[in-house]
SESELO-679775 format. One line per 5 residues: number of its first residue (from 1); for each residue x, y, z negated of C-alpha. Coordinates in nm, 3 decimals. Example, Ala and Ser with C-alpha at 12.3 -4.5 7.8 and 13.67 -1.06 7.14 Angstrom:
BEGIN
1 = 1.230 -0.450 -0.780  1.367 -0.106 -0.714 .
REM end
This chain:
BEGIN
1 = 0.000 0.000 0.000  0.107 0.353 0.108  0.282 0.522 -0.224  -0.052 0.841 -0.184  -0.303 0.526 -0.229 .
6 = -0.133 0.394 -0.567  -0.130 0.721 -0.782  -0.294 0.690 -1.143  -0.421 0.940 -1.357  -0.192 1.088 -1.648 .
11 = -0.348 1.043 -1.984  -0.453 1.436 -2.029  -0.487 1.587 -1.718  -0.233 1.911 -1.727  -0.376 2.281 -1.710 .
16 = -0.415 2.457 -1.418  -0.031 2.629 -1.334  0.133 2.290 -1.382  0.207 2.039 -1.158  0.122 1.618 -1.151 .
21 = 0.352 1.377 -0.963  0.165 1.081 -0.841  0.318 0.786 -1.061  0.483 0.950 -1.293  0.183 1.065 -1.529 .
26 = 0.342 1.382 -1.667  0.292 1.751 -1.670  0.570 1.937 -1.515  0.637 2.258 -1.646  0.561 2.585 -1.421 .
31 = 0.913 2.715 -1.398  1.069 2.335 -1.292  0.856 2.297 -0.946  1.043 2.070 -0.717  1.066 2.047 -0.334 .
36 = 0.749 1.892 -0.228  0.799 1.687 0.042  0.496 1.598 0.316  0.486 1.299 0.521  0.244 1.206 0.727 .
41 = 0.033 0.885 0.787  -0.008 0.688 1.117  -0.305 0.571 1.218  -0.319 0.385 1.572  -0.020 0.594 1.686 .
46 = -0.203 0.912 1.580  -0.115 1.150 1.330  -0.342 1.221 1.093  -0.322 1.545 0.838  -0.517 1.451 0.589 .
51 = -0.317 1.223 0.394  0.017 1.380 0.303  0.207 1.290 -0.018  0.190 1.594 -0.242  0.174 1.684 -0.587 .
56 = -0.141 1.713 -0.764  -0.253 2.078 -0.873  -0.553 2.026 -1.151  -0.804 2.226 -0.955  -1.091 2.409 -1.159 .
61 = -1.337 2.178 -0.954  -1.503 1.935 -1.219  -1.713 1.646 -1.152  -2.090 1.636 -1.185  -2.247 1.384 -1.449 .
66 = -2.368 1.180 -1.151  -2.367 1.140 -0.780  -2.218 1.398 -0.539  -2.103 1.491 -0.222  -1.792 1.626 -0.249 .
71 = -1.713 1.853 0.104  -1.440 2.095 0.171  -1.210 2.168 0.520  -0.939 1.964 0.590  -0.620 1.946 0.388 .
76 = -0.816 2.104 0.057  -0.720 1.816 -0.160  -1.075 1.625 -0.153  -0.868 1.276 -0.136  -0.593 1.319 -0.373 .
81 = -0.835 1.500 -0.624  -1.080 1.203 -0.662  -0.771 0.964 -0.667  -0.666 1.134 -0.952  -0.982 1.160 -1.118 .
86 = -1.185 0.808 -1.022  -0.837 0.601 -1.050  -1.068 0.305 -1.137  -1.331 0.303 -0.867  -1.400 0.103 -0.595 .
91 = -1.276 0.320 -0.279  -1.346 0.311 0.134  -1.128 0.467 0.315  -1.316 0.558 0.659  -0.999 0.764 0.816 .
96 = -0.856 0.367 0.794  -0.953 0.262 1.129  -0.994 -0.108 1.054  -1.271 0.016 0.758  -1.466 0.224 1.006 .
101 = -1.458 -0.037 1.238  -1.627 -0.273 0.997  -1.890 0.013 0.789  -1.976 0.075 1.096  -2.052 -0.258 1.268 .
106 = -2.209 -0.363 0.947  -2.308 -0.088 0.735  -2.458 -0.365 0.438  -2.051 -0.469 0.387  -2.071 -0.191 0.120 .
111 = -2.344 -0.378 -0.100  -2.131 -0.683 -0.075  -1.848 -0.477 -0.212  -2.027 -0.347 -0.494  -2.208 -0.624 -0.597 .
116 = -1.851 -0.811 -0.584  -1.727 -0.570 -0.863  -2.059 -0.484 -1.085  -1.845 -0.372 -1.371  -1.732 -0.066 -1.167 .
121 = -1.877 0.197 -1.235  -1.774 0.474 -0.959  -1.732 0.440 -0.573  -1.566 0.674 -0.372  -1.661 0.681 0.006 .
126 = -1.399 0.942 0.203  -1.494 1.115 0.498  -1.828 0.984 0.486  -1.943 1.153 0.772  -1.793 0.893 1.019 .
131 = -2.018 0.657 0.918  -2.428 0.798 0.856  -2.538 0.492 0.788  -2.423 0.400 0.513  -2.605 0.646 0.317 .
136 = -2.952 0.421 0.329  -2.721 0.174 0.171  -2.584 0.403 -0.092  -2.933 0.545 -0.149  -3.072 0.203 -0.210 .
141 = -2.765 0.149 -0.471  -2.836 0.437 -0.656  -3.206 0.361 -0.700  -3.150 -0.021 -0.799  -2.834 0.070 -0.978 .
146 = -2.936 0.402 -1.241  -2.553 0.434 -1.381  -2.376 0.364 -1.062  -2.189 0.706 -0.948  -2.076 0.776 -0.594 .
151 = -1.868 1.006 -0.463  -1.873 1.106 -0.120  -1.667 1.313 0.074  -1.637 1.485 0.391  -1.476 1.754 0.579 .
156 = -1.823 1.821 0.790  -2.198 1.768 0.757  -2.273 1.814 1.138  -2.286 1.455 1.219  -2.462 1.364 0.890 .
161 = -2.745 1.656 1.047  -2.756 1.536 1.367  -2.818 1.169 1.255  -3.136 1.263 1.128  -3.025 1.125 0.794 .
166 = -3.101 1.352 0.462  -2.845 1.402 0.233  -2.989 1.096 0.006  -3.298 1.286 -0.097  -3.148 1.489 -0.381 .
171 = -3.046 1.192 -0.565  -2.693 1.346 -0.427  -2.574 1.698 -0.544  -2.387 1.901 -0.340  -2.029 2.061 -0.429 .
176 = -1.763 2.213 -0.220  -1.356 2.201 -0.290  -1.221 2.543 -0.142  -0.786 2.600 -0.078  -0.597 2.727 -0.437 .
181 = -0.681 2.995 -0.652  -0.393 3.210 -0.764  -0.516 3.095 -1.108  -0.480 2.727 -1.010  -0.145 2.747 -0.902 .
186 = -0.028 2.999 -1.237  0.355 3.121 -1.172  0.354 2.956 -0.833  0.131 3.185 -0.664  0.299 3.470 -0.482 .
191 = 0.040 3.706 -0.306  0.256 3.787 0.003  0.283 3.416 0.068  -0.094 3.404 0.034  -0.157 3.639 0.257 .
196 = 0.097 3.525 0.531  0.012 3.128 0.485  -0.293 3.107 0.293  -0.370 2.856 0.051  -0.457 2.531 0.137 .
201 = -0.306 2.265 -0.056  -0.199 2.088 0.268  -0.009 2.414 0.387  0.106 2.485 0.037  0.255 2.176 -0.028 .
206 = 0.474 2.147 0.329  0.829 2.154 0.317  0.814 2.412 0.637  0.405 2.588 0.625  0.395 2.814 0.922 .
211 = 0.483 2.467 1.123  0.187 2.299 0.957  -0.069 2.627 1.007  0.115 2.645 1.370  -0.058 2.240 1.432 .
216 = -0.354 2.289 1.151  -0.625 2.425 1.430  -0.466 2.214 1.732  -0.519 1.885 1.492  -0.849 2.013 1.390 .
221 = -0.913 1.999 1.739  -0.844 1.645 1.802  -0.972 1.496 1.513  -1.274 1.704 1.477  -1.400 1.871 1.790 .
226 = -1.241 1.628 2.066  -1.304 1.278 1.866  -1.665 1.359 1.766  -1.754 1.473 2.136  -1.859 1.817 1.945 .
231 = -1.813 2.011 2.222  -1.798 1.971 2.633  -1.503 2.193 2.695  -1.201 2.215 2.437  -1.053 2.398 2.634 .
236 = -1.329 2.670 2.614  -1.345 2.633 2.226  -0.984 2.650 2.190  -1.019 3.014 2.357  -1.318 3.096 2.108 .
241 = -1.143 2.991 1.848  -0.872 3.315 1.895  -1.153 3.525 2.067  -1.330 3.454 1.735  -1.052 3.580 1.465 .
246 = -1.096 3.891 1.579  -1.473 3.926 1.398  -1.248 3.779 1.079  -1.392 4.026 0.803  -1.617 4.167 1.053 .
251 = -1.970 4.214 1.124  -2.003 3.920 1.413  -2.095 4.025 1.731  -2.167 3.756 1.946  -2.216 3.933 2.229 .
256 = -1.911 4.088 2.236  -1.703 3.698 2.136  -1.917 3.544 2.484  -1.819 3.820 2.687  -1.432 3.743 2.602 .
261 = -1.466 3.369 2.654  -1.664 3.436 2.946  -1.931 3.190 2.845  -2.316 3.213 2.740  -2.404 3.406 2.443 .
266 = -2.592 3.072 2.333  -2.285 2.875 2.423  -2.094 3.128 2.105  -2.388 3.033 1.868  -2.345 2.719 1.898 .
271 = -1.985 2.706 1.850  -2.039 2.945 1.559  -2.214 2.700 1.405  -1.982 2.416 1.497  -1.707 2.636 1.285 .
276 = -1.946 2.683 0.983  -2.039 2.314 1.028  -1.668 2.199 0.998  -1.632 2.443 0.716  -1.382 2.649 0.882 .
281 = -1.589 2.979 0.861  -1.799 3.119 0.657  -2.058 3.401 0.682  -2.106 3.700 0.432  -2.481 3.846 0.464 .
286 = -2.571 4.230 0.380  -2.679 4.310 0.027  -3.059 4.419 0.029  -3.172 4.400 -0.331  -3.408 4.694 -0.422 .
291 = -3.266 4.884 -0.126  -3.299 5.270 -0.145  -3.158 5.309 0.204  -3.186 5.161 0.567  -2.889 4.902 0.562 .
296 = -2.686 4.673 0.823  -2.870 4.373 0.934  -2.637 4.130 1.065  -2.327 3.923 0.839  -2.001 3.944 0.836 .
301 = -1.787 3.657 0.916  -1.473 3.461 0.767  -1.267 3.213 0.830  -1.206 3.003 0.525  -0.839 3.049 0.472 .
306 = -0.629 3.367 0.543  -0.345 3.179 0.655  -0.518 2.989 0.900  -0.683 3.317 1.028  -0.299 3.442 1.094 .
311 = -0.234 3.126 1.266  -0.557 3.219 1.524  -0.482 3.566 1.520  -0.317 3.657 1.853  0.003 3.882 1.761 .
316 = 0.217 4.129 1.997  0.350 4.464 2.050  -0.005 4.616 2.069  -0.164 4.470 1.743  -0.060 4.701 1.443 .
321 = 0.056 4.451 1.140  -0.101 4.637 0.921  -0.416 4.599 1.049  -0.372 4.179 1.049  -0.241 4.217 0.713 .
326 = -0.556 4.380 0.590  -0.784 4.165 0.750  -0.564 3.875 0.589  -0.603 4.038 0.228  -0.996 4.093 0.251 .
331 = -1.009 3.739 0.344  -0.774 3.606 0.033  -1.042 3.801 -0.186  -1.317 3.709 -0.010  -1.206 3.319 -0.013 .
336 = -1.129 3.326 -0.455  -1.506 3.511 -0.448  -1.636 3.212 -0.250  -1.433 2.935 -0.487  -1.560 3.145 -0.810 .
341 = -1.932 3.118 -0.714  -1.881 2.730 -0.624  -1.707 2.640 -0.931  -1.939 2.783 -1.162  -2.252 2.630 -1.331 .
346 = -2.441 2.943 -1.313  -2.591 3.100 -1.002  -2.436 3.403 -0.767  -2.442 3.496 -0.420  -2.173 3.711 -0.242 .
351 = -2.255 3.955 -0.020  -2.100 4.291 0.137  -2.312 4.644 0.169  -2.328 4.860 0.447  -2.561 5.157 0.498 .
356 = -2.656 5.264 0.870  -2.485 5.561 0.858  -2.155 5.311 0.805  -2.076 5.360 0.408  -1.978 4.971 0.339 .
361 = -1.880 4.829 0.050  -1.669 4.489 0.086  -1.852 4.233 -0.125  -2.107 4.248 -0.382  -2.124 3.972 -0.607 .
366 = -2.482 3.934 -0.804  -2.591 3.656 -1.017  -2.693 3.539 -1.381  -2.349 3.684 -1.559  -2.344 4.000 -1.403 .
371 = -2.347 4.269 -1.053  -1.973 4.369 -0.929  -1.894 4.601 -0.591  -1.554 4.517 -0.467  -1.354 4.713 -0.233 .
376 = -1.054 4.582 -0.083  -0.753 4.787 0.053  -0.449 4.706 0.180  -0.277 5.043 0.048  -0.032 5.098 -0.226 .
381 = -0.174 5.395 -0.387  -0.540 5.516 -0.429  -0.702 5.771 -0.193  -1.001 5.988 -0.275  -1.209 5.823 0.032 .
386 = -1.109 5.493 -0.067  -1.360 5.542 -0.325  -1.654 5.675 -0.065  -1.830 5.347 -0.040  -1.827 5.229 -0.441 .
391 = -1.945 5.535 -0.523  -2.247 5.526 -0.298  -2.301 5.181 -0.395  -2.296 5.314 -0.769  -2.526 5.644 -0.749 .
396 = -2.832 5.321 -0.581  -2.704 5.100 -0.851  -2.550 5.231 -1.163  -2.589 4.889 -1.321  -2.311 4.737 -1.131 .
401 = -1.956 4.736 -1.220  -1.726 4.872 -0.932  -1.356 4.773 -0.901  -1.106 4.879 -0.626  -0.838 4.586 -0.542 .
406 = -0.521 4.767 -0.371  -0.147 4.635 -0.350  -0.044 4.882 -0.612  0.077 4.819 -0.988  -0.129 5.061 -1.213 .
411 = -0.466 5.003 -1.328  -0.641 5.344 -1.298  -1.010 5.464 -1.388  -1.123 5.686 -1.095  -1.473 5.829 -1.226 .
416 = -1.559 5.530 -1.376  -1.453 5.298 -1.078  -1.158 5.032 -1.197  -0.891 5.045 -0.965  -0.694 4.696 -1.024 .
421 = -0.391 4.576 -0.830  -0.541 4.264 -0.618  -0.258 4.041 -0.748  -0.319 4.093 -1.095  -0.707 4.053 -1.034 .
426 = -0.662 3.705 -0.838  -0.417 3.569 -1.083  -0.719 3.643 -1.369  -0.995 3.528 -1.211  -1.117 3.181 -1.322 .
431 = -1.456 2.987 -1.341  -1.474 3.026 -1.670  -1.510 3.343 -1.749  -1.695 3.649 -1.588  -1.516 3.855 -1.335 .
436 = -1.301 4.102 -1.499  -0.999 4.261 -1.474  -0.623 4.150 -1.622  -0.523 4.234 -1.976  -0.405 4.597 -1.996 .
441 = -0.137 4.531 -2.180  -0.009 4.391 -1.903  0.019 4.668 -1.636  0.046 5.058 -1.736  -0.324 5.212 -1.757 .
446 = -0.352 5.550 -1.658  -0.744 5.785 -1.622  -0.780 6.002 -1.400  -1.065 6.248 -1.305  -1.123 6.341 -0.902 .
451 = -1.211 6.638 -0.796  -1.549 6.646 -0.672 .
REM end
């Protein structure tokens, strides 16, 4: 067996900021982080990225009492994570070619193997999507079986939709694994990194990253797009898929993406949806709460990981870096927003504001623990019309809380709008508590009044 297949689960799993060798079932300490190394699997002479050896990361992700479908893009960890969490359970590979083969001739095999081992008490089906028929069988298991937990994963729920089969009736809950937040990784994280290579835990973990962000969206391609017949032309899609990080942190205009690719508009929403379908994109819609003005109708889109939006992003001597790099930043934020809400047990949605006039605000995040208006800027220092859209956000809502994330160090109080360096603000936000700012004693405060 493959050395990734046969890791066990230390006795306490260590806090997030520390890292967990496969075999060796012990915490390493922050500051002694060895060179991971990545190697890749072989599957029928194909290379597959979803199965590199790594370290584990404790992510803040925990497990639901009972079943759950476990989904998340490729490379996030989904594997490795239940490895380390299920090490007892009963597991089907269906990346393992000779498995699919077989679940998917004879989808019953999978009673068989859990009535051959009744005193398990978890099964772990990956990439469940390959294989739609199994989950009658697994929803027949869980009715005859009340204390039987499965955990299925998958990197897309587009096949499992077009099958026609439901997501096992709600006896199933849905739960997503997003790339690293700063907060996960602890003294590791480095926001310039970040914003250059992202953070999936595939790219994170590669000896060389911008080679494996280079091949992520060209493998993606293969073992996604091509190998499920998704689309008719890859070639076509391939061209979307760099017409389409330009709308990254955008309001999407589809019109606009079919006229580049030179296809039908309809031909763009469905490849939109192929992209939200594979988890690689997300969309952001408008905030419209008690409204007290006429405000945008249509979302803004991102793609899940800002290093994998770099590695779309077309660069050359007419594209200001600046301009990438702030696309790349509201992204980062917009991505640890996204993880936040998922890993939570209380409700939120994320949204952005923007009036007609074009006063925007970059996300609003509103739910049971509280309202925030976040503006992102990829500026070292603090301008007064940085502040235009928070405070217009503020005078319709005065209950929410509005904080300015910029690449400076000082925390400053701009009338009564936080102004919090983005690094410190990612490193602090966690699951477990509300979102906040970083402990003042650790960066110099200073209040300042603006002139009206």
């Amino acid at each position: 067996m493959h050395p990734y297949l046969q890791a066990t689960a230390p006795a306490e799993i260590a806090p997030p900021g520390a890292l967990w060798r496969p075999n060796s079932g012990k915490a390493l300490p922050r500051r002694k982080v060895p060179q991971i190394s990545t190697t890749w699997l072989t599957f029928e002479n194909q290379i597959s990225i979803l199965r590199p050896i790594m370290e584990f990361v404790p992510r803040f992700f925990t497990a639901p009492a009972g079943s759950f479908f476990l989904f998340g893009p490729r490379g996030t960890g989904k594997s490795l994570w239940t490895q380390i969490t299920f090490p007892g359970a009963l597991r089907v590979d269906l990346l393992d070619p000779h498995a699919l083969r077989l679940y998917s001739a004879r989808p019953e095999r999978l009673r068989e193997l859990v009535d051959g081992s009744p005193d398990v008490g978890t099964v772990v089906i990956d990439e469940v999507q390959k294989v739609p028929e199994l989950l009658p069988v697994v929803h027949q298991l869980i009715e005859q079986r009340r204390r039987l937990q499965f955990v299925l994963t998958g990197s897309s729920a587009r096949k499992l939709k077009r099958s026609g089969i439901d997501l096992l009736a709600g006896r199933a809950v849905l739960r997503t694994l997003h790339p690293y937040m700063a907060a996960e990784l602890g003294g590791r994280f480095e926001i310039e990194s970040a914003v250059h290579r992202g953070l999936v835990p595939l790219v994170v973990g590669a000896g060389d990253p911008a080679d494996v962000l280079r091949t992520y969206a060209a493998l993606y391609l293969r073992e996604e797009v091509q190998s499920e017949g998704l689309v008719r032309n890859v070639g076509v899609f391939a061209r979307f898929l760099e017409s389409i990080s330009f709308s990254h942190g955008s309001v999407l205009n589809l019109s606009a993406v079919s006229r580049d690719c030179q296809v039908e508009r309809k031909t763009v929403e469905g490849y939109v949806a192929i992209l939200e379908d594979l988890l690689l994109a997300f969309r952001v819609p408008v905030f419209t709460k008690r409204a007290r003005r006429a405000v945008a109708a249509h979302p803004k889109l991102y793609l899940f990981d800002a290093g994998v939006y770099r590695s779309l992003r077309p660069a050359g001597p007419l594209d200001h870096p600046h301009e990438i790099d702030g696309a790349a930043l509201e992204g980062l934020v917009a991505q640890h927003l996204r993880a936040w809400i998922a890993y939570r047990s209380d409700e939120h949605v994320l949204c952005y504001w923007r009036t007609r006039a074009g006063v925007e605000v970059d996300f609003v995040v509103y739910g049971a623990s509280g309202f925030w208006a976040l503006e992102v800027k990829n500026a070292h220092r603090v301008r007064p019309e940085d502040l235009r859209g928070l405070s217009a956000f503020r005078h319709d809502y005065p209950q929410a809380r509005a904080l300015l994330l910029y690449r400076g160090v000082e925390r400053l109080l701009i009338n009564d709008i936080l102004c919090c360096p983005v690094d410190a603000f990612l490193r602090s936000l966690r699951p477990d508590a509300t979102i906040g700012v970083p402990d003042p004693a650790r960066s110099r405060v200073r209040h300042r009044a603006e002139r009206k």
